[in-house]
N, C-alpha and C positions, 0 to 999 in steps of 0.2 A: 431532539435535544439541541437547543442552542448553546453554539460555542461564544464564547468571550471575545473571540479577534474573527476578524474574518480569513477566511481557508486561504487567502494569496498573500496574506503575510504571514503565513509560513516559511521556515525555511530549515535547508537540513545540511549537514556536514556528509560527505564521501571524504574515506581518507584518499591519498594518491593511491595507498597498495591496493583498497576495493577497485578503487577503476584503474589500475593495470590489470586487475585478475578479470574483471568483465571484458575487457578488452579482448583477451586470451581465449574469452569461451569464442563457440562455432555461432556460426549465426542459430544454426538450430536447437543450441544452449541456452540462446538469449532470449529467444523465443520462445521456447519453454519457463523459462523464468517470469519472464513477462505473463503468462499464461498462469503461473501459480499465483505470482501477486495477483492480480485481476479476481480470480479466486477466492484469495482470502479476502480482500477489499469487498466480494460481493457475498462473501458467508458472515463478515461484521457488521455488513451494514442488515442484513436480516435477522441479527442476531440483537442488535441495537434495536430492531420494529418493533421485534418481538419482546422486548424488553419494555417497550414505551406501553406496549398493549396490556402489558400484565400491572403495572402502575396505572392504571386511566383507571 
């Protein structure tokens, strides 16, 4: 699927209160977190293949 802009002219908004509460977590919170997004980033982008496959 091609997108319309390219991926580095994105950009995203954190309120201040999201990153004081990140802030708070333990490093092994953050790391965990980090580990679920990575996760789901790599379950959409399979999920997206598998989508293009069934369209061809």
């Amino acid at each position: 699927m091609k997108t319309d802009f390219p991926s580095g002219d994105r950009t995203y908004y954190v309120s201040d209160e999201r990153l004081r509460a990140f802030r708070q977590l333990t490093p092994e919170q953050k790391l965990r977190w980090v580990e679920e997004i990575a996760t789901f980033l790599r379950m959409a982008k399979i999920s997206r293949e598998q989508q293009q496959e069934v369209l061809k």
